[in-house]
VOGUBA-678903 format. One record per atom (N, C-alpha, C): x, y negated, z negated. Coordinates in steps of 0.001 Angstrom, whole numbers, plus 500000, padded with zeros to 6 digits. Last residue first. Layout:
! residues N
XYZ
...
***
This chain:
! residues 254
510707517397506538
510386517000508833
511737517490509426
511591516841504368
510837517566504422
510605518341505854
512446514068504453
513171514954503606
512335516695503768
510618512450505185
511823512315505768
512581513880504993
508162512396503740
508193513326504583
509304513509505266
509891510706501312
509309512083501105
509493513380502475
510036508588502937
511213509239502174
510801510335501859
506827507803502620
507745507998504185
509192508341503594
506537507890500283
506183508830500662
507099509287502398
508153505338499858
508442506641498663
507974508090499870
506494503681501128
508262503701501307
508565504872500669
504274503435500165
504539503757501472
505896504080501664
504768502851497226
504745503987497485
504285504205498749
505431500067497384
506395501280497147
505883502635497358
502994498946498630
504376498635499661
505452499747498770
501488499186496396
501048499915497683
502144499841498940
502550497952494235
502268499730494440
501742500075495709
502214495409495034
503874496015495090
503871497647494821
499443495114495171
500633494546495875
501639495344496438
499408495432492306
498757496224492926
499352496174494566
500542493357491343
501166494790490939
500492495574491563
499279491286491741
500745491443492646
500938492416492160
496848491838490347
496906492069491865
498043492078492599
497862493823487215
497381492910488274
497358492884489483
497571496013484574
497362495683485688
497449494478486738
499668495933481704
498403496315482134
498772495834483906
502047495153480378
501039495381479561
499393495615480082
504221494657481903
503684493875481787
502073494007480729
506062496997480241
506448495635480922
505692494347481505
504280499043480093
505173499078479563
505686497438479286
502254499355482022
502002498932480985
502720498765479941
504049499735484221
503810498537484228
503092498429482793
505031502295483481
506190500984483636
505618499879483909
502885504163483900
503735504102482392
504344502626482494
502496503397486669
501346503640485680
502108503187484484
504595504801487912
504449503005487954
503121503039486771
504266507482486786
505730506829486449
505052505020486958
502077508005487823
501875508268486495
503534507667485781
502481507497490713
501722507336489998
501565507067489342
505037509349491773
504665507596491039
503814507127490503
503399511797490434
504512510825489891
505007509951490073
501431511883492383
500795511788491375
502379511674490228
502638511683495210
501770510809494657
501649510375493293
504403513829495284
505226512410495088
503801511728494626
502415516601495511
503394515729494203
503897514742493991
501133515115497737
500698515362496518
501229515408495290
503207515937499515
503192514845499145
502015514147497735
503872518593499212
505191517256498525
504466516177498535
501257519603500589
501650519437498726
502266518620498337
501627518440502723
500699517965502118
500816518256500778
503909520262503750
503930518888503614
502970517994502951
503533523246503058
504327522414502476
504158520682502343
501912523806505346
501090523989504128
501927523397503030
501120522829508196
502426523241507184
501426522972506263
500446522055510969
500434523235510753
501505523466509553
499607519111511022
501117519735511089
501495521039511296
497335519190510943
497606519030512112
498835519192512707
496538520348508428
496007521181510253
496964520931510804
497725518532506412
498779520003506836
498137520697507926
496223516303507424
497906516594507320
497873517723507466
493533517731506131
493791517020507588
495141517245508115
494311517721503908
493991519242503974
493704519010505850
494469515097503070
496017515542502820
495989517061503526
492088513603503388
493162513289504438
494521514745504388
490664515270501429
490759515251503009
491421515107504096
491833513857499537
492265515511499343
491871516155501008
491001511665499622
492337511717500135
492379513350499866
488054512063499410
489171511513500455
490604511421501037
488326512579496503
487658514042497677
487908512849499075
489355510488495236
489948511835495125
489442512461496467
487782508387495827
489354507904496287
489476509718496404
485621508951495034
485551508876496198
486750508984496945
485697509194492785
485076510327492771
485714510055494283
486249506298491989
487574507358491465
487138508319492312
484008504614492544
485550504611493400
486602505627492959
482056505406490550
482238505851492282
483203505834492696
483269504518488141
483263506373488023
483415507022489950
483847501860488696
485310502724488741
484548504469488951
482743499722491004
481597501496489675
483174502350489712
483651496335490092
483393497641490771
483016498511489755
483672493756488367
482187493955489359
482417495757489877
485825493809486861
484533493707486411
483124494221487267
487392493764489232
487649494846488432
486286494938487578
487126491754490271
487111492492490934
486758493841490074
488757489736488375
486769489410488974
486697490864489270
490719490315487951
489591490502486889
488466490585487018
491890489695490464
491983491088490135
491010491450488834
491434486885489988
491177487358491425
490959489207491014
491743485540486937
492120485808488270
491427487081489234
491624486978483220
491507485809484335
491854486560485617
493079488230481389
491801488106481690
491103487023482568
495796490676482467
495251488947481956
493611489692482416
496383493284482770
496750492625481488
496696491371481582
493532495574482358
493875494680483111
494896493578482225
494355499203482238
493382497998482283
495027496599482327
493540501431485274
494866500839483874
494359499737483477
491751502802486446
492599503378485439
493146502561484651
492070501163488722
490927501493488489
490475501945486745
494415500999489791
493559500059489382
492665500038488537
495228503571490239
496117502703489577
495214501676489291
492869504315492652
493160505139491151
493549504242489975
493810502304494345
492578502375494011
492511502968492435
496489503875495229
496246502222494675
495356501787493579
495888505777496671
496484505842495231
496769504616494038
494468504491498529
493878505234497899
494155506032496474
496946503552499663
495631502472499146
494783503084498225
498902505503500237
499059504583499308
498106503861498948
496805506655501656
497170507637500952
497789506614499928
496963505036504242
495679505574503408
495708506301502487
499497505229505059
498880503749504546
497931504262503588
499654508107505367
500678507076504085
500194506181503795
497711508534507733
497503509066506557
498177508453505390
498963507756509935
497354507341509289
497479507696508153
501388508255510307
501451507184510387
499694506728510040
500932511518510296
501127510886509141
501406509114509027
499563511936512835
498748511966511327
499457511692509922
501624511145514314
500101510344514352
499511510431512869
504848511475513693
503361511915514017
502377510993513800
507472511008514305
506679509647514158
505228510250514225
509616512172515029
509158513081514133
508311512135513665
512231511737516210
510941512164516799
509828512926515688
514531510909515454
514070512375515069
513334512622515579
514272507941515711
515447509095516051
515301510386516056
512050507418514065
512069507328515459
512869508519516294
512944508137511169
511539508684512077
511633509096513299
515026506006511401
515108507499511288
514368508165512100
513565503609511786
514009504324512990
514476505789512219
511953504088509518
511239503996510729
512642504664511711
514208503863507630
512997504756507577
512716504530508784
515302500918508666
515890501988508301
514990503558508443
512723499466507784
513274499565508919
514056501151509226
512518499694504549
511266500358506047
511963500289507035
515267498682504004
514693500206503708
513566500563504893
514882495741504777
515454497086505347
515527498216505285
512604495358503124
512384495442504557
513293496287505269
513708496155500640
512240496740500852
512169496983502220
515581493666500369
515389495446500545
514688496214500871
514001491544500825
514878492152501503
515350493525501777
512387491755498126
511711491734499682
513190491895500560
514863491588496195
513598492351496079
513109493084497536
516047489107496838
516371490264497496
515769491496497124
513240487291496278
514047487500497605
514914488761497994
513025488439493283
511804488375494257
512416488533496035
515390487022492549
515071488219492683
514484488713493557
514916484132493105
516053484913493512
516003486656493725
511891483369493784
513458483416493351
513858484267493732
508888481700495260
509866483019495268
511070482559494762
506182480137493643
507840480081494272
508444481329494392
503706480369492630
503606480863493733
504961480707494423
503596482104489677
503994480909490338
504092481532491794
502392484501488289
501104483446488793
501775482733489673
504581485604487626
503903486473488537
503006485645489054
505201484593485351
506089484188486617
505385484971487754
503444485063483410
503560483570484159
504230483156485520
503892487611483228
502936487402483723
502754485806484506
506502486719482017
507050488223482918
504982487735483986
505716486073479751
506361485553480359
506421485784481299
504539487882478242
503983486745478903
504561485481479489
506419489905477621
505345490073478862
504665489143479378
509824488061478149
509177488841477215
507673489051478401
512670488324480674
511866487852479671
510872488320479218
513980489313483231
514331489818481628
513327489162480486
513366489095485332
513790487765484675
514204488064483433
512491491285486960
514187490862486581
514551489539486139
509876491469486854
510663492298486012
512035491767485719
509347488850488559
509257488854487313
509759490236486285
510679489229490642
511117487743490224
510313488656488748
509425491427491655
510376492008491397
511166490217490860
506546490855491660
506433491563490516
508315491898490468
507059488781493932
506485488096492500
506614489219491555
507534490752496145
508553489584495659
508011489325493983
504859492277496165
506199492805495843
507480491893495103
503209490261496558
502610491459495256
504119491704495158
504442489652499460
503927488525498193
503948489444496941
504095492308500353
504556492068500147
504979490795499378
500540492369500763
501271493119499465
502973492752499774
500119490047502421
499710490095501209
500545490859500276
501341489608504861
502528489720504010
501754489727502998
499161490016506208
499623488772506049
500489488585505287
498570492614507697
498235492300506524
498666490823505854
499442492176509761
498529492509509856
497810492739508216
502315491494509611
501384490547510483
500078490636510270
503073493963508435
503869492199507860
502038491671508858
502838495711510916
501670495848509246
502305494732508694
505049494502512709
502820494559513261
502739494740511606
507024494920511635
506688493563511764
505069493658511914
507827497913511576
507380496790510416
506910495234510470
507597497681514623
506932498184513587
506825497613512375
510418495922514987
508976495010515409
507778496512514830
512280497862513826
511675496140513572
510617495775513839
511287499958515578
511562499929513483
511161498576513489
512647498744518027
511526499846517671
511034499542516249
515454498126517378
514606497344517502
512833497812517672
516015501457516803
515994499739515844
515542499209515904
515583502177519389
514643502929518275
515134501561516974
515037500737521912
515409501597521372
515260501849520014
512567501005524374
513173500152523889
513827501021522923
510532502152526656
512047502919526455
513021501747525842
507877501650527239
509086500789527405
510716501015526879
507340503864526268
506749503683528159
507644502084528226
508518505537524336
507914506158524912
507468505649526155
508803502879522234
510007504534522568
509284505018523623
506358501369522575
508035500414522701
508829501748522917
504290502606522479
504174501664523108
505995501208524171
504692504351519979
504592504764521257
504722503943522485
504965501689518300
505905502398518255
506101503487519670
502219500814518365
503300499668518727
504268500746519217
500894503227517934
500673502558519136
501747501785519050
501926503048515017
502179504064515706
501813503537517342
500409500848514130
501798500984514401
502457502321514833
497696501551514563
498480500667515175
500055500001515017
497828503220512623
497324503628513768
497870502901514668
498141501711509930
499058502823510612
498979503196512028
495679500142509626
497278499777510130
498094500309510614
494101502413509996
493224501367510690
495008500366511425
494639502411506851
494473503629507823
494515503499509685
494047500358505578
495178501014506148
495154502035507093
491356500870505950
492187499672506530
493605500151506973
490855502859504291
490889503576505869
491026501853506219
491088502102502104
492085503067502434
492054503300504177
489083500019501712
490373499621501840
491477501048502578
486978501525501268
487039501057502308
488426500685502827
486575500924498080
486390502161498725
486650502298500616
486754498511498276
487595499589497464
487489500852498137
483766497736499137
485293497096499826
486667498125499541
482385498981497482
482278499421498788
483327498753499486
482620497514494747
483071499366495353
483144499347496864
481745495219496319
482571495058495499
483441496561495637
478875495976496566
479659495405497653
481140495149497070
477927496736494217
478125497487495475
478273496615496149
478355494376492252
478997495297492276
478946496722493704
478649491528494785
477736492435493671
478584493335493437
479115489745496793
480088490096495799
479773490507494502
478152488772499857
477528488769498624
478763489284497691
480111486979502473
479408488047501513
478909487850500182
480055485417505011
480205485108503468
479644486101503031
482916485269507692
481466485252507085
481381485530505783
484617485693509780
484502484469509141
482762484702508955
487919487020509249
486326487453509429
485906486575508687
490885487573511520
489841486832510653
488514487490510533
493671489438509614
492941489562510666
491229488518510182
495090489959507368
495212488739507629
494016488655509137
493727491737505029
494269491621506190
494325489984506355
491833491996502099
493604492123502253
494029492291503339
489938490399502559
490311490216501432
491781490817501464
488255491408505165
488712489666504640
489647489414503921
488859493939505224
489611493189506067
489746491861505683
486949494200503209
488179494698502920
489019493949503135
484803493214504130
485099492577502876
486689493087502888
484051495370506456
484709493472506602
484930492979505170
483583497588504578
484436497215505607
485390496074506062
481207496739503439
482451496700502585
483595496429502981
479142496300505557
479671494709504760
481559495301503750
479151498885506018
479843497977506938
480341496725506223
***
């Protein structure tokens, strides 16, 4: 339970006003926890979404909007922050420690801005597709959040860290990467053998198994490439792209 509320403290905006310990099991156990947050987000944007197409017969744009708006709200724009700061700092063109400095400032530029712009209209866009199609299932509005956190987890867990300082060093020091890897895998291989029951398709849970494990191993290569390892706005900005990747995925597939 403590991991639970550590999660929510640490990447929702939702309050929890109490002080945890920050051992290494309590530390895994937040990580390990995080996926079914999301999980926890999706759910409730699918409710927003049933809520607004289905008994207030609002229409499917403005539908999309205020969807992406509940997970913005509900996560406090954390990983989108992760997103702006890692797209100000790839497109500054400058060298890695440079590229890391600009990731610490807390100003958004230019990039960073239409970075997050896109991003938003892309989800929008996506959503009402979805909408339009009817094709907004339950189990996959649980499953992408929890499927990007949990591919998150891996990416973290895996790549080492390219400062030795900050919020993502602490973290990284204190968790049992061998538990959080063992756990992320035979979870999401759950969620994904869940997906194809409920879809009845034995296709959709593979594609998405494949999109996983090449962004994956493609943002994997490009951040140690460019920034020379891991951080928390990169962790951020892998969990807001590859929701967008996978919801393009099942779009192509539904």
């Amino acid at each position: 339970m403590n991991g639970l509320l550590l999660a929510m403290q640490f990447f929702t905006a939702i309050p929890v006003r109490k002080e945890f310990p920050l051992g290494r099991k309590e530390v895994t156990a937040m990580y390990m926890a995080l996926p079914f947050v999301g999980a926890a987000i999706g759910l409730a944007m699918y409710g927003v979404s049933e809520l607004l197409v289905n008994y207030l017969h609002i229409g499917t744009l403005l539908a999309s909007v205020l969807i992406v708006l509940t997970a913005i709200i509900l996560t406090g724009g954390l990983h989108l922050d992760g997103w702006a700061d890692t797209g100000d700092a790839f497109f500054s063109y400058k060298d890695r420690e440079k590229r890391l400095e600009i990731l610490e400032d807390p100003r958004l530029g230019a990039f960073g801005t239409m970075a997050l712009v896109l991003l938003i209209v892309v989800k929008i866009a996506v959503f009402n597709e979805i909408l339009m199609r009817g094709t907004g299932n339950l189990a996959l509005f649980i499953a992408i959040p929890f499927l990007a956190r949990a591919t998150m987890n891996l990416y973290f867990s895996t790549v080492r860290l390219a400062k030795d300082k900050g919020i993502a060093h602490f973290f990284k020091e204190k968790m049992s990467t061998t538990v959080l890897i063992s756990w992320t895998l035979v979870s999401s291989a759950v969620i994904l053998c869940a997906v194809g029951f409920m879809l009845k398709s034995v296709l959709i849970p593979v594609v998405i198994a494949i999109v996983i494990a090449v962004a994956f191993f493609t943002f994997r290569n490009w951040s140690l490439k460019h920034f020379g390892g891991v951080t928390g706005d990169l962790c951020g900005a892998f969990i807001e792209g590859m929701e967008v990747v996978l919801w393009l995925a099942v779009l192509c597939f539904i």
